[in-house]
N, C-alpha and C positions, 0 to 999 in steps of 0.2 A: 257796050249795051246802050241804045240808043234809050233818050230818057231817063233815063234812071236817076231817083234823085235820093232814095234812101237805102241803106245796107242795115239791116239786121242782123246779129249776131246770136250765137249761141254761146255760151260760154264754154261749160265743161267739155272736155272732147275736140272739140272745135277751137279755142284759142289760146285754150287751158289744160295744162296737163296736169291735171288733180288728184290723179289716182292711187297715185303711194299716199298721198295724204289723208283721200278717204279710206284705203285701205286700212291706215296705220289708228285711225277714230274708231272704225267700226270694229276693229278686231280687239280693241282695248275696249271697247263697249261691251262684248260678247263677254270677256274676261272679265270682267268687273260681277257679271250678271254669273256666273258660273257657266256659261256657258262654251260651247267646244268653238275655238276660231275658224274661216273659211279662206278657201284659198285665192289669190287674188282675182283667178276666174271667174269665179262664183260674183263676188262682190261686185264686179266689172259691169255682170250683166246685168246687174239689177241695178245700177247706176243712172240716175236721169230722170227720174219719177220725183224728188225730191228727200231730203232726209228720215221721213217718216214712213215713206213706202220703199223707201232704202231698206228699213230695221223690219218693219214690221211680222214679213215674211219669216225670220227669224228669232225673231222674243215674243212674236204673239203680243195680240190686243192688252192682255194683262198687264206688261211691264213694257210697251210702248211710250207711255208718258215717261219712266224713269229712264228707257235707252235713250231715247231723244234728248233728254236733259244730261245724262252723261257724255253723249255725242258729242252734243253740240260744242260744251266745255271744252272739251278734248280738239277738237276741230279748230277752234279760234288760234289755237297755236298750233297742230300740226298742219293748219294751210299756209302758216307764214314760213314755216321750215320745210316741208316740201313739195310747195306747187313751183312751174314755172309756163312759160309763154313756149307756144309752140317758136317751131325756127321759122325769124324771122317776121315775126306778129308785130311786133311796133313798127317795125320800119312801113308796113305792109298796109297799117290804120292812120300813120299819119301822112302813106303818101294820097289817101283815100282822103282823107281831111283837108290838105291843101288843094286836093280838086275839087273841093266845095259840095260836096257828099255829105248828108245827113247821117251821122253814126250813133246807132242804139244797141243795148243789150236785150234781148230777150230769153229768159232762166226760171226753169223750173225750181234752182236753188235759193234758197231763202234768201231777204232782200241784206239781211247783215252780213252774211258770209262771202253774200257778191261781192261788197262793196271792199271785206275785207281783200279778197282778190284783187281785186280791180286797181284799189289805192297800191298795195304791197307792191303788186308788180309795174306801177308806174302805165297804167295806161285808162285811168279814170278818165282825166281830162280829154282822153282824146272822144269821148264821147258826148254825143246831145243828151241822152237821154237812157235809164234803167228801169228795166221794169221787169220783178219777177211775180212768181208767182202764189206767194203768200199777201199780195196785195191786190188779188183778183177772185172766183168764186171756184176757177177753175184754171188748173195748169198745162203744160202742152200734155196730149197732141190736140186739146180743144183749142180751138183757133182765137180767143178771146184777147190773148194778150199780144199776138200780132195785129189784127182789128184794132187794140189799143193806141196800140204806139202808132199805126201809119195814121189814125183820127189825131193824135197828139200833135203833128205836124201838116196835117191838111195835103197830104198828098194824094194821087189817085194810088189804087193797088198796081196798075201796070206800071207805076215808077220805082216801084219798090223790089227788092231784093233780099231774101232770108237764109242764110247761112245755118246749116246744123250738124250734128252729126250720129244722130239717131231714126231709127225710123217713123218715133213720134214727133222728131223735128217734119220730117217728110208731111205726116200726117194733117201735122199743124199748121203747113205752108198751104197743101193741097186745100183743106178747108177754108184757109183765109183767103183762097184765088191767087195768092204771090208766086211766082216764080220762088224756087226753091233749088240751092244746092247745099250735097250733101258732103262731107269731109270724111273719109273712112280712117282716122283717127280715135275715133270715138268706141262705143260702149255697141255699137250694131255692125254686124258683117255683111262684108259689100254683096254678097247673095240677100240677107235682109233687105238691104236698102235698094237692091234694083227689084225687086219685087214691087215697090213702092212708087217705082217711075217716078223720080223726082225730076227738074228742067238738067240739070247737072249732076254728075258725081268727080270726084276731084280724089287724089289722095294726099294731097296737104293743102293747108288754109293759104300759104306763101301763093300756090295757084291760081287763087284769087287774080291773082296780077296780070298774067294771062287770057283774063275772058272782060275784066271791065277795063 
């Protein structure tokens, strides 16, 4: 890709495979509350919106503050016992890093639970820059926190590149003017995400390697 000076990243879905771990929060959350667990389907889809539009649909506004505060708890060690890197994710960021490539996160997931990711699985450092979206007014598919980070680094938007694997990643790229591909690893099905015309669809992140 000619120019290209920054990679955007998604996390969940896309670099990170988190989903036994959210699974295993929110179904302990459900239980805690009296309530009936859901199946990993269920939970899957509703994935990507952040923790709180995660639960909501199912505890309701009333005890939303208290699933989120049981989640969360529960979450800080079911992501270190079992998330992992998709196949092939470090090799994939640092060979992006030695060719002198701007590397950021951009995440609809709260900014402690990234970081928890991030450090656990050893691929923090290989990043410039994080930014999710409880440190902004609005999360994806609003286009604000990509706008952010490419201002963060003074590039134009046609150098930049954003990695996702939802259709609100889509959403968020298209709004921001970035070129946009989409990972069908994630929480949207690839009839979802071509509906959405993003510049790319890939079926693993390793792909990457192939087009830049």
């Amino acid at each position: 890709m000619q120019n290209l000076r920054l990679i955007i990243f998604d996390l969940d879905g896309t670099l990170i495979d988190a989903y036994a771990a959210i699974n295993s929060s929110f179904n302990y959350t459900l239980r805690k509350l009296g309530l009936k667990p859901q199946k990993a389907s269920v939970i899957r889809a509703a994935v990507g919106w952040g923790d709180g539009n995660l639960l909501k649909p199912f505890v309701g506004p009333k005890d939303l503050d208290a699933a989120t505060m049981i989640y969360r708890k529960h979450h800080r060690l079911s992501l270190i016992k079992q998330s992992k890197l998709y196949p092939e994710v470090r090799r994939l960021l640092r060979q992006f890093k030695a060719r002198g490539y701007k590397l950021a996160v951009a995440s609809n997931r709260p900014t402690e639970f990234s970081l928890i990711l991030l450090k656990h699985l050893r691929i923090f450092n290989l990043f410039n820059y994080v930014l999710c979206s409880d440190k902004l007014k609005k999360g994806k598919p609003a286009p604000e926190i990509l706008n952010k980070i490419v201002a963060k680094f003074g590039f134009k938007k046609s150098q930049t590149l954003y990695v996702g694997d939802m259709i609100i990643d889509a959403l968020a790229g298209r709004r921001a003017k970035i070129r946009t591909i989409i990972v069908t690893t994630g929480s949207s099905s690839l009839a979802q995400v071509r509906k959405e015309r993003p510049f790319k669809i890939i079926s693993e992140v390793r792909k990457l390697a192939q087009i830049i």
